[in-house]
N, CA, C and O atoms as a Tinker XYZ file with bonds, in Angstrom:
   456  protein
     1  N      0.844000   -1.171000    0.000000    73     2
     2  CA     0.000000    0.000000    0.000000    64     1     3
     3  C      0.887000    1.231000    0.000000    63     2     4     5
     4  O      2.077000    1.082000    0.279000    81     3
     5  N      0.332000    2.639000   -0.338000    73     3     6
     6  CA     0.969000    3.766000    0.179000    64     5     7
     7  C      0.748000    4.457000    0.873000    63     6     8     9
     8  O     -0.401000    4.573000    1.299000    81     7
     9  N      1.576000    5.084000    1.216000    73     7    10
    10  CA     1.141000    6.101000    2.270000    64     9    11
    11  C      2.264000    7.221000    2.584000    63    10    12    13
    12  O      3.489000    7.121000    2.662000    81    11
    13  N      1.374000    8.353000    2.738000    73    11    14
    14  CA     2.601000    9.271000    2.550000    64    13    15
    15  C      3.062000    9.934000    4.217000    63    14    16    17
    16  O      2.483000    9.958000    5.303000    81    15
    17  N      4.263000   10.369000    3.771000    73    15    18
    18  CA     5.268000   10.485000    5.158000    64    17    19
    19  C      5.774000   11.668000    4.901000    63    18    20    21
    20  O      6.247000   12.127000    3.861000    81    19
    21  N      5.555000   12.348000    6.482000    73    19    22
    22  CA     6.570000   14.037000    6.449000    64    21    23
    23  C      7.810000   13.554000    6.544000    63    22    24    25
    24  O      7.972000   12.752000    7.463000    81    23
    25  N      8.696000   13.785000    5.903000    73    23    26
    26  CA     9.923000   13.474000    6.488000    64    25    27
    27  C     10.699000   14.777000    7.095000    63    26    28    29
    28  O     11.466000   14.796000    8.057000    81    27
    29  N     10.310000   15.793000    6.313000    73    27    30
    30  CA    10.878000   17.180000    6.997000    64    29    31
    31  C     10.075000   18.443000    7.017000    63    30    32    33
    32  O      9.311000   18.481000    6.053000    81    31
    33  N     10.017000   19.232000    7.606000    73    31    34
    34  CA     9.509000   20.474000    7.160000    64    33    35
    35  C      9.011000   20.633000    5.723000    63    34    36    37
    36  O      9.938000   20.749000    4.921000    81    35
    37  N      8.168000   20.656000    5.357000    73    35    38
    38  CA     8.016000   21.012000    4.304000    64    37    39
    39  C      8.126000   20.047000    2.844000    63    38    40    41
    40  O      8.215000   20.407000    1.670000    81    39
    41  N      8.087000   18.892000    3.364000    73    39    42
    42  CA     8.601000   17.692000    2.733000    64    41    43
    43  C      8.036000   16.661000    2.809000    63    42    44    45
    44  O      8.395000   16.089000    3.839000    81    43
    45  N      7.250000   16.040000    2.201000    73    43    46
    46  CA     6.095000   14.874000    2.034000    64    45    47
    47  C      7.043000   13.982000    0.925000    63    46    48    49
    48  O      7.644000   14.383000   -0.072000    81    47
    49  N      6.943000   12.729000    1.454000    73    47    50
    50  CA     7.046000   11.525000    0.124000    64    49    51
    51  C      6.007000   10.711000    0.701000    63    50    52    53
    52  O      5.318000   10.761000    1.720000    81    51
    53  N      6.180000    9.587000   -0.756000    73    51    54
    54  CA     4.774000    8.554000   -0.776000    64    53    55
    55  C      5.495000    7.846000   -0.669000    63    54    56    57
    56  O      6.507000    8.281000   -1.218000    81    55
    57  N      5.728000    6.552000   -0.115000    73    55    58
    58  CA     6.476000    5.515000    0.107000    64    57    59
    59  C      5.300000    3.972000   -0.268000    63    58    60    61
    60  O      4.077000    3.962000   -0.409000    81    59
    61  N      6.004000    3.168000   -0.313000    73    59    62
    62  CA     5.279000    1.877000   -0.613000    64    61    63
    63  C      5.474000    1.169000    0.964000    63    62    64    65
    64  O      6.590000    1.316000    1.464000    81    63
    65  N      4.620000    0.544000    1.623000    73    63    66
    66  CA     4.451000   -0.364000    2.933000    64    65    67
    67  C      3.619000   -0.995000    3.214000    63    66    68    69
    68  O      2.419000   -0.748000    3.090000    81    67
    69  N      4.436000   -2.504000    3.912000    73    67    70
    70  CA     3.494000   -3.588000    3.816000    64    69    71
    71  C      1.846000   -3.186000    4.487000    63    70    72    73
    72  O      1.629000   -2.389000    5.400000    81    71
    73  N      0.973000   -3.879000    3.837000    73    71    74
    74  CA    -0.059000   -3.448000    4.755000    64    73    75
    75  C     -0.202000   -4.160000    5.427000    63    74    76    77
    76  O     -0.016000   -5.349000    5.171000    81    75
    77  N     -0.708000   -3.587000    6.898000    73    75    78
    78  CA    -0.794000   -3.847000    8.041000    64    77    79
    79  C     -1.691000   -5.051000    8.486000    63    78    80    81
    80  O     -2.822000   -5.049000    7.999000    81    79
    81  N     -1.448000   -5.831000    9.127000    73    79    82
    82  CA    -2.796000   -6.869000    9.608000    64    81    83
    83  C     -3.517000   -6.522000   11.730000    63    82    84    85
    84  O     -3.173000   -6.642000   12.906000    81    83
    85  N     -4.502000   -6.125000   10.957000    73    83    86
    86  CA    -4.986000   -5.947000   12.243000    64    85    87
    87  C     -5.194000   -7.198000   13.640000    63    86    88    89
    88  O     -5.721000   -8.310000   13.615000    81    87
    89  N     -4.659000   -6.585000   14.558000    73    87    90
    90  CA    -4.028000   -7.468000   15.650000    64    89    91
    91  C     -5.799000   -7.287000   16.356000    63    90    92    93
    92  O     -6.791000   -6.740000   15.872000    81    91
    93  N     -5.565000   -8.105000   17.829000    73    91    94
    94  CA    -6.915000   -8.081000   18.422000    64    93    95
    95  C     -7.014000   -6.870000   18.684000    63    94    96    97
    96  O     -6.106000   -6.059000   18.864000    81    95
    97  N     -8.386000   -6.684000   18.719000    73    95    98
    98  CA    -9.769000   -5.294000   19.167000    64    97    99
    99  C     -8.838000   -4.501000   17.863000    63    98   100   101
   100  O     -8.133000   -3.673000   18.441000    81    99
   101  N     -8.692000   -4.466000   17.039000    73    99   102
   102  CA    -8.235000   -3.439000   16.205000    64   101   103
   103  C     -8.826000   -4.057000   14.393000    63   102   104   105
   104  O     -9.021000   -5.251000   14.167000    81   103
   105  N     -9.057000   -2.709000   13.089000    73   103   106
   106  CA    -9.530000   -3.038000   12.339000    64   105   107
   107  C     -8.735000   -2.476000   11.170000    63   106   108   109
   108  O     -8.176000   -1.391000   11.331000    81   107
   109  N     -8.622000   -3.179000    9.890000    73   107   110
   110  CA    -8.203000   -2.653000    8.796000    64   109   111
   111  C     -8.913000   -1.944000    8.002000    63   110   112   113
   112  O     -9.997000   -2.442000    7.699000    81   111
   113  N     -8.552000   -0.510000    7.374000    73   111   114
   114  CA    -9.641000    0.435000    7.198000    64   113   115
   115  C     -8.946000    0.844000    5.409000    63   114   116   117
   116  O     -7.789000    1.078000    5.062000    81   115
   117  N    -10.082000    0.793000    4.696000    73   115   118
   118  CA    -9.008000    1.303000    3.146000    64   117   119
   119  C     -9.679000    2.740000    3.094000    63   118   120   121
   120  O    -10.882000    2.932000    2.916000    81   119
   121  N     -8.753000    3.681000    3.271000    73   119   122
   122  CA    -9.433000    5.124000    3.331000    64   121   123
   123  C     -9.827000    5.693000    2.031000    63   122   124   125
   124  O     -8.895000    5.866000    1.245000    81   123
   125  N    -10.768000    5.954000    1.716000    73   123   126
   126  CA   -11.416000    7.060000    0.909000    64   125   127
   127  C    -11.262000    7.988000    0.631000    63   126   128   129
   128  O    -10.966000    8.319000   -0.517000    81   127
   129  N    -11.428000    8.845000    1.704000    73   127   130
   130  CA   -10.974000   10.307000    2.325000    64   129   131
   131  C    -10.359000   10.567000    3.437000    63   130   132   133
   132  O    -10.630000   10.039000    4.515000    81   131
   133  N     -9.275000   11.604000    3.194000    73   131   134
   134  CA    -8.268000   12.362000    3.659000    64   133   135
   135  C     -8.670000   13.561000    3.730000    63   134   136   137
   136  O     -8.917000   14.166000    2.687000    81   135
   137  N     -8.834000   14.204000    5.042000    73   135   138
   138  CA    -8.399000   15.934000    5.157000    64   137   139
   139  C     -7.532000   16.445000    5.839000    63   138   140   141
   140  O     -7.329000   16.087000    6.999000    81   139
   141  N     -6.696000   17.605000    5.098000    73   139   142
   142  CA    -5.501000   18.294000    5.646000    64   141   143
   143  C     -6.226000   19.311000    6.758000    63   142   144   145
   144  O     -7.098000   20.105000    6.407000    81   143
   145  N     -5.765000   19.195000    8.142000    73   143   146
   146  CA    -6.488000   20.483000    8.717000    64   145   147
   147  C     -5.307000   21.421000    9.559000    63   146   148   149
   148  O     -4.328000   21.702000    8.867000    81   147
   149  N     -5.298000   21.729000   10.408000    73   147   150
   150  CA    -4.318000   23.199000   10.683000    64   149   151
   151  C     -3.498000   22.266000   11.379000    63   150   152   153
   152  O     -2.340000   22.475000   11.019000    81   151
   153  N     -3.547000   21.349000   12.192000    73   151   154
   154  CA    -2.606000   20.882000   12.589000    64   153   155
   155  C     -1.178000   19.798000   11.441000    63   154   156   157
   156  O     -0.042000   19.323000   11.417000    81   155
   157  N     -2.456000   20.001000   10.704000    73   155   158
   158  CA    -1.503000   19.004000    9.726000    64   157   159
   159  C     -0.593000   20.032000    8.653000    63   158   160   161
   160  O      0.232000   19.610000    7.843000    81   159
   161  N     -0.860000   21.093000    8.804000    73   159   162
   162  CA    -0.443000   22.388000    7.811000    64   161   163
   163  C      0.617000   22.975000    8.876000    63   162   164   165
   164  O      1.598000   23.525000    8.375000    81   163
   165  N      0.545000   22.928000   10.243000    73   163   166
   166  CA     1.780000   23.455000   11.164000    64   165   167
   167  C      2.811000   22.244000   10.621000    63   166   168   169
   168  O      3.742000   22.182000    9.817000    81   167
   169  N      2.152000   21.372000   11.466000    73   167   170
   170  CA     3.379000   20.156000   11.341000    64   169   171
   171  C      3.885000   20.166000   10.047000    63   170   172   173
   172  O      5.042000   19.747000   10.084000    81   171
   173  N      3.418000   20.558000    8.522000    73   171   174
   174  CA     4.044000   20.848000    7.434000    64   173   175
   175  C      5.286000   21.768000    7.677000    63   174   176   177
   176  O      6.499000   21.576000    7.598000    81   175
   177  N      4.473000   22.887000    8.019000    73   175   178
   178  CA     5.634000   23.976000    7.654000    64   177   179
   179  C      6.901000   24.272000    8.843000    63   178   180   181
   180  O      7.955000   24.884000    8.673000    81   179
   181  N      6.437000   23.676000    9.949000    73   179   182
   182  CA     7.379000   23.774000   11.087000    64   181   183
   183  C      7.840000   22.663000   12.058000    63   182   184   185
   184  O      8.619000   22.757000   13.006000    81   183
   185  N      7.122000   21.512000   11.556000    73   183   186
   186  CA     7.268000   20.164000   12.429000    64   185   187
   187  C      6.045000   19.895000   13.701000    63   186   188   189
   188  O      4.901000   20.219000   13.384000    81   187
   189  N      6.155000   19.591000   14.449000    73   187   190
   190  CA     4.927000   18.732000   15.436000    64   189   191
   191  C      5.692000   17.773000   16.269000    63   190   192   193
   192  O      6.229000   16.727000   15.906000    81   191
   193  N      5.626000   18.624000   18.136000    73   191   194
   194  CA     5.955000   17.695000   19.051000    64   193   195
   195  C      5.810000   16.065000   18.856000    63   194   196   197
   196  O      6.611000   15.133000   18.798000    81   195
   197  N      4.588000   16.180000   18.797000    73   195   198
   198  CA     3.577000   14.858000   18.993000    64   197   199
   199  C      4.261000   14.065000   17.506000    63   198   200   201
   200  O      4.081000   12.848000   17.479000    81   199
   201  N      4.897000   14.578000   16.490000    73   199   202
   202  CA     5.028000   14.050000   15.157000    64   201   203
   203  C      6.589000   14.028000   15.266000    63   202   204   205
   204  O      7.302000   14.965000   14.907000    81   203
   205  N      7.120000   12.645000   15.896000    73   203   206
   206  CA     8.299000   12.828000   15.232000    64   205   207
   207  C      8.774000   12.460000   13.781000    63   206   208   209
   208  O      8.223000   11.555000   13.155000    81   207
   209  N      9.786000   13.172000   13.283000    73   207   210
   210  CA     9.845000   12.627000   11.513000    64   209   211
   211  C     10.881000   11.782000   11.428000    63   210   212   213
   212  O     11.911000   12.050000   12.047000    81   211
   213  N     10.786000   10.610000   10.641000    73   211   214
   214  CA     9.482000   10.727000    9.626000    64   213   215
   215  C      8.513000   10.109000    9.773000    63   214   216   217
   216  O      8.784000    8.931000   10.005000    81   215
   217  N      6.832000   10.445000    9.743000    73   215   218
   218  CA     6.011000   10.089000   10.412000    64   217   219
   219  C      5.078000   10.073000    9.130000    63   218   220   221
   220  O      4.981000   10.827000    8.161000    81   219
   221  N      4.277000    8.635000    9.605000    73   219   222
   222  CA     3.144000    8.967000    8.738000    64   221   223
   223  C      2.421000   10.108000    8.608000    63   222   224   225
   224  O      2.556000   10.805000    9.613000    81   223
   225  N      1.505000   10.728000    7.556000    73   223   226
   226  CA     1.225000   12.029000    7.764000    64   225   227
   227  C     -0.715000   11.802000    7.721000    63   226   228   229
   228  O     -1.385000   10.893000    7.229000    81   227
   229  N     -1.061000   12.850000    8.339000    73   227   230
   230  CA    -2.654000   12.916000    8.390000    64   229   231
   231  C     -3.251000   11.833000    9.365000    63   230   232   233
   232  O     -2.740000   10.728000    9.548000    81   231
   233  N     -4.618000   12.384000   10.081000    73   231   234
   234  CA    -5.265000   11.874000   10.876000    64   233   235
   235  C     -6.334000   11.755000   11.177000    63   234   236   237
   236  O     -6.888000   11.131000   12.082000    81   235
   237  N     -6.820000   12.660000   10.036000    73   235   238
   238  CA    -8.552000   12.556000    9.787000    64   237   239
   239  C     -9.062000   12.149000    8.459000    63   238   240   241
   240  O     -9.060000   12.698000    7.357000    81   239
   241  N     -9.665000   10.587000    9.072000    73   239   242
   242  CA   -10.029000    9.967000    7.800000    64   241   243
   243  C    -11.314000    9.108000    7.743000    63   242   244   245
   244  O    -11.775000    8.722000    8.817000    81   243
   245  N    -11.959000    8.760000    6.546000    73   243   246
   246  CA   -13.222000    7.940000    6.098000    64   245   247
   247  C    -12.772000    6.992000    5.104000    63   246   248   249
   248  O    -11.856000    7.088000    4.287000    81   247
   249  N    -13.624000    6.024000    5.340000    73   247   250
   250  CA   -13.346000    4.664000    4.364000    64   249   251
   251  C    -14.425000    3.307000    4.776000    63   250   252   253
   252  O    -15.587000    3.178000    5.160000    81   251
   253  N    -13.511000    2.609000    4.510000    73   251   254
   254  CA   -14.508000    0.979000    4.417000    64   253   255
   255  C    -13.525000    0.058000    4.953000    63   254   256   257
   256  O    -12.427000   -0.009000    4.399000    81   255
   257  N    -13.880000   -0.921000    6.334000    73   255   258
   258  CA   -13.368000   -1.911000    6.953000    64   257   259
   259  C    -13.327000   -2.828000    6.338000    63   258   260   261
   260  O    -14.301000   -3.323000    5.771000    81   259
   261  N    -11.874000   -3.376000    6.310000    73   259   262
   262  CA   -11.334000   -4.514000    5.016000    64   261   263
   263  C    -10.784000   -5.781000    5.787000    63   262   264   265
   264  O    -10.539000   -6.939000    5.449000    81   263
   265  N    -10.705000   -5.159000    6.818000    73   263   266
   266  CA   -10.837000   -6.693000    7.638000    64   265   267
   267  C    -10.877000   -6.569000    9.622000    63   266   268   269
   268  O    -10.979000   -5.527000   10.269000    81   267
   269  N    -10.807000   -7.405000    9.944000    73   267   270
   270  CA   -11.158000   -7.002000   11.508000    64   269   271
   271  C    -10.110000   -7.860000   12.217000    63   270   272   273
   272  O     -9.798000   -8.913000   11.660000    81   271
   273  N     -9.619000   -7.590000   13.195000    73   271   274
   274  CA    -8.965000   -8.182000   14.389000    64   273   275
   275  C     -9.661000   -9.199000   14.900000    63   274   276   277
   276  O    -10.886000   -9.162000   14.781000    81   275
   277  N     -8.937000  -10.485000   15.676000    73   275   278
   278  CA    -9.767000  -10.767000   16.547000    64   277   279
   279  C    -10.391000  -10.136000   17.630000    63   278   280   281
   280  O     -9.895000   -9.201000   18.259000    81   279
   281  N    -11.807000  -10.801000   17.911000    73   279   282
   282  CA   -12.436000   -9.706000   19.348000    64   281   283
   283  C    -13.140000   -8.795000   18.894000    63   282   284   285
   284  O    -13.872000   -8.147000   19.642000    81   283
   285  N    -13.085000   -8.630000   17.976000    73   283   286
   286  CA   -13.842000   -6.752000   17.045000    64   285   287
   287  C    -14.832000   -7.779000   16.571000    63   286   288   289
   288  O    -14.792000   -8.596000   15.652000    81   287
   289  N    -16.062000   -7.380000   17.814000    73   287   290
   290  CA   -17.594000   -7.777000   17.207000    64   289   291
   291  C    -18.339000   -6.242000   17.123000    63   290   292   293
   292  O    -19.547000   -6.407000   16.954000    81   291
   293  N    -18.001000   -4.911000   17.187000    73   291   294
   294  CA   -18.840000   -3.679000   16.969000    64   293   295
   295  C    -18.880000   -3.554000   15.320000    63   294   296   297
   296  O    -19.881000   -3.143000   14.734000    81   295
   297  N    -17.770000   -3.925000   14.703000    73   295   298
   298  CA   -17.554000   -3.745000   13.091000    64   297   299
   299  C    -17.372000   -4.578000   12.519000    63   298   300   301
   300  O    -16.480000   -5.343000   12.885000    81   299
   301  N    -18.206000   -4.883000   11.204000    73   299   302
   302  CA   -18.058000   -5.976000   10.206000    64   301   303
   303  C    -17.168000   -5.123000    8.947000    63   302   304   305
   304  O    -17.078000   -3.916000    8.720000    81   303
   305  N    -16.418000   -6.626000    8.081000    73   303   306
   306  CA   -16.217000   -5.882000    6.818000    64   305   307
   307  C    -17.116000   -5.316000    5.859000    63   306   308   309
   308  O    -18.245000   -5.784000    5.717000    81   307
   309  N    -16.680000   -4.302000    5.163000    73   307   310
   310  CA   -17.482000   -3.712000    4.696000    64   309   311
   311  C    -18.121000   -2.315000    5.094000    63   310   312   313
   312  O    -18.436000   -1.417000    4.314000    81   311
   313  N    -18.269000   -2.327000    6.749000    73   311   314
   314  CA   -19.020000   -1.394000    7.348000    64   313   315
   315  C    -17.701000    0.672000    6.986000    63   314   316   317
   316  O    -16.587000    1.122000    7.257000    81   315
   317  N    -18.729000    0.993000    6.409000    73   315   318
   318  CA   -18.299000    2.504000    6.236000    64   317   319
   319  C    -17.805000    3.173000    7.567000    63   318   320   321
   320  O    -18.517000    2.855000    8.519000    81   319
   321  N    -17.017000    3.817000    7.806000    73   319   322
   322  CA   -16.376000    4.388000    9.414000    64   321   323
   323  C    -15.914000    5.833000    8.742000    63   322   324   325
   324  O    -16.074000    6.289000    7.610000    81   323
   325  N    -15.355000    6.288000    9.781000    73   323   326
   326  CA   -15.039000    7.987000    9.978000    64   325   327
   327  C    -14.070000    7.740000   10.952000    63   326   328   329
   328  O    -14.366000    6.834000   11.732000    81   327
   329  N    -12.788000    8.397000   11.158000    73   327   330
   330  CA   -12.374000    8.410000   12.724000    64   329   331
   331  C    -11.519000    9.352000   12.701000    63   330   332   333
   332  O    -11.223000   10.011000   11.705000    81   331
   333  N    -10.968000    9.498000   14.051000    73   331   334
   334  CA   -10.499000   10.751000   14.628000    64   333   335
   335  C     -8.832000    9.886000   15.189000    63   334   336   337
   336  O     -8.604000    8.679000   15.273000    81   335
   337  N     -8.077000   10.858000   15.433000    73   335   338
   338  CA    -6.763000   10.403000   15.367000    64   337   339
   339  C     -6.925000    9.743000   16.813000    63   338   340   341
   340  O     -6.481000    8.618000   16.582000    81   339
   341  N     -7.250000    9.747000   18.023000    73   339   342
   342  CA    -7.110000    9.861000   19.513000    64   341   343
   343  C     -8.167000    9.924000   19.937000    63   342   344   345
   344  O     -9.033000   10.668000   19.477000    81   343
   345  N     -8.391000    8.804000   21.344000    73   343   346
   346  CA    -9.510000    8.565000   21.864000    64   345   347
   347  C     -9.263000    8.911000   23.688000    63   346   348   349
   348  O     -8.113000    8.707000   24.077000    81   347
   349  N    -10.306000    9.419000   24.778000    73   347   350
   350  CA    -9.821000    9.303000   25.822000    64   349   351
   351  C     -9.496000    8.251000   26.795000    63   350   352   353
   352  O    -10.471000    7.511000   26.660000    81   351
   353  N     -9.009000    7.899000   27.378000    73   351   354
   354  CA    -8.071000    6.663000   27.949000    64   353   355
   355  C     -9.043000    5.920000   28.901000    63   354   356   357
   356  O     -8.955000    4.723000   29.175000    81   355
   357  N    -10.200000    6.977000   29.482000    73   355   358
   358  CA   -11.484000    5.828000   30.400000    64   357   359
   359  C    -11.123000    5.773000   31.542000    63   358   360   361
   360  O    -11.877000    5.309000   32.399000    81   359
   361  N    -10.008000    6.184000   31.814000    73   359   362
   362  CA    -9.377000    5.686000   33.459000    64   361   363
   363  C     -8.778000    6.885000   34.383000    63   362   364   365
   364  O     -8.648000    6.872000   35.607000    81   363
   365  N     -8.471000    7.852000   33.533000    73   363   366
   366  CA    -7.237000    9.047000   34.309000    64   365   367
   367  C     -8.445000    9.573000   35.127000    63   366   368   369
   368  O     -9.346000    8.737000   35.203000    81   367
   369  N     -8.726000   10.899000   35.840000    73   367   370
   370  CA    -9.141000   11.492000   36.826000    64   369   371
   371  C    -10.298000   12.075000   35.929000    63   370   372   373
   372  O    -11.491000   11.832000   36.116000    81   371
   373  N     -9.748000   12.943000   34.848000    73   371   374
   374  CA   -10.863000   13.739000   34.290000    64   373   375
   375  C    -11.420000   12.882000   33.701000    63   374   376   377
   376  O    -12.586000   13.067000   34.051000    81   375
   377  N    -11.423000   11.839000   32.867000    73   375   378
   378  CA   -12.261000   11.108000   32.414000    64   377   379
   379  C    -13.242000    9.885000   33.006000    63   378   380   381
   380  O    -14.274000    9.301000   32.678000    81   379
   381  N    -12.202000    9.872000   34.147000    73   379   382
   382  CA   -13.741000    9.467000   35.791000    64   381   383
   383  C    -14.942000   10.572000   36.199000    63   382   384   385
   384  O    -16.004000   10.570000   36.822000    81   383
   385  N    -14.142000   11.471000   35.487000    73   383   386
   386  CA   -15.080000   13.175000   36.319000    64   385   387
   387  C    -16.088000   13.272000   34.623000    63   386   388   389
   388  O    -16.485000   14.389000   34.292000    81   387
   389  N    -16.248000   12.657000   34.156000    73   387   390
   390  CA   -16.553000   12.913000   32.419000    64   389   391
   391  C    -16.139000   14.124000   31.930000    63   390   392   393
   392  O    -17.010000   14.915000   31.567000    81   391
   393  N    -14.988000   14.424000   31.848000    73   391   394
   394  CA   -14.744000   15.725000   31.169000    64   393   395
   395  C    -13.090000   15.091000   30.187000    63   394   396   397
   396  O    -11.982000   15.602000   30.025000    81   395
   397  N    -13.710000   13.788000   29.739000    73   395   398
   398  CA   -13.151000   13.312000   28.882000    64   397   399
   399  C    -11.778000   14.352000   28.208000    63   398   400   401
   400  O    -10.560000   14.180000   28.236000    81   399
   401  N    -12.654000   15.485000   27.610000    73   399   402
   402  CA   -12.220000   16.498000   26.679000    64   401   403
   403  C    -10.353000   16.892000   27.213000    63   402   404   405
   404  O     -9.378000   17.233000   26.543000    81   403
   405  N    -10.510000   16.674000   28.470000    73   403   406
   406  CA    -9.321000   17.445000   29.480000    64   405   407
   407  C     -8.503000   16.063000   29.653000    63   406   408   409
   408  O     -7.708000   16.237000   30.576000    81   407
   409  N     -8.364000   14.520000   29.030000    73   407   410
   410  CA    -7.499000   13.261000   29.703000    64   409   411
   411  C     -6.290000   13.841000   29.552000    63   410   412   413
   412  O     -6.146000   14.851000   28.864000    81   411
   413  N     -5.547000   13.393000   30.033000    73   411   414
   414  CA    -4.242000   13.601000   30.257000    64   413   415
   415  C     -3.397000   12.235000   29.125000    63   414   416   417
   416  O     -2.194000   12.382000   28.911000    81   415
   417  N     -3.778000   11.594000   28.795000    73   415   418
   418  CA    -3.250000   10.036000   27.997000    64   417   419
   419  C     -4.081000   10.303000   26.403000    63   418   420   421
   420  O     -4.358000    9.535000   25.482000    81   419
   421  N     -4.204000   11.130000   26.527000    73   419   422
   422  CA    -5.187000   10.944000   24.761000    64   421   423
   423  C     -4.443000   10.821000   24.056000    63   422   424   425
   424  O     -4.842000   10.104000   23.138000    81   423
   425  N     -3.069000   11.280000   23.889000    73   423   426
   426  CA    -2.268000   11.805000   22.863000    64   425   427
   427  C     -0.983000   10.201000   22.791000    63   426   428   429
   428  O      0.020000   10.036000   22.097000    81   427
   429  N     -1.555000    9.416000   23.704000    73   427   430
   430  CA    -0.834000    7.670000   24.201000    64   429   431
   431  C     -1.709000    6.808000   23.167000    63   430   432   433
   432  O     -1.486000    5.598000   23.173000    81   431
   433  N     -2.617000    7.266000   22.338000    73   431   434
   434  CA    -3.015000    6.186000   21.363000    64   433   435
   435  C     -3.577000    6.723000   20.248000    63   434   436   437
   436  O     -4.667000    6.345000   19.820000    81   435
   437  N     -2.731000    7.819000   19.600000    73   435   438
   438  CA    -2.995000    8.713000   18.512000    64   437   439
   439  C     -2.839000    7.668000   17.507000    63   438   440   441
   440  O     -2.588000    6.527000   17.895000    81   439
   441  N     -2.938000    7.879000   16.457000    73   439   442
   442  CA    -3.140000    7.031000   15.243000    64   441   443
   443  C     -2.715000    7.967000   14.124000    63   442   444   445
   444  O     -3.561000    8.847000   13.968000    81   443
   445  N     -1.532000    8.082000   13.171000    73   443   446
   446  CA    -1.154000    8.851000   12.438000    64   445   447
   447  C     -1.165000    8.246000   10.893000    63   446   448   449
   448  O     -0.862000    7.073000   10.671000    81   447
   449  N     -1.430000    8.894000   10.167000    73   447   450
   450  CA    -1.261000    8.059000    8.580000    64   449   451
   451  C     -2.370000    8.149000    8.018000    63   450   452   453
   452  O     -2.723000    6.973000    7.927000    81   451
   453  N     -3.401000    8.965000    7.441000    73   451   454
   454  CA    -4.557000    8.736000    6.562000    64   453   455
   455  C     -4.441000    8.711000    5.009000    63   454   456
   456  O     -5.441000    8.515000    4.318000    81   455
């Protein structure tokens, strides 16, 4: 498959890589759509803590589940999805208090590459 990678400031290549096989609770997704949004336009022009290079690039994406992990009974193949790079962790303080929005671990299971 491809997928493209910042490697520097200002510097995108497409590289060829094996595709991935989804391990348990996790799903294989063939994306559709890709959008560039401001974080992905900083990390262009100046780099990104959270992004070390060279890093897959983009994190907001739509497509169709091409295969499933073991354990993944919420999604079948086939089923259309949307997702977001980072989810909250369920366990830290603020997300016992539901103010999810504020976890402290969100940024511990980001997902980079659309």
């Amino acid at each position: 498959m491809r997928a493209g990678y910042l490697v520097a400031p200002g510097e995108i290549e497409v590289r060829e890589v094996p595709t991935p096989i989804p391990g348990r609770g996790s799903v294989l997704v063939r994306v559709r759509a890709a959008l560039t949004d401001g974080t992905d336009l900083k990390a262009f022009r100046r780099g990104h803590p959270q992004m070390p290079m060279p890093t897959r690039f983009g994190h907001e994406f739509s497509g169709d589940i091409v295969e499933v992990g073991e354990g993944v009974n919420e999604f079948a193949v086939g089923d259309a999805i949307m997702a977001v790079h980072s989810a909250p962790c369920g366990s830290c303080f603020w997300c016992e208090e539901q103010q999810e929005e504020l976890c402290v671990r969100i940024m511990e299971t980001k997902i980079l590459g659309a």
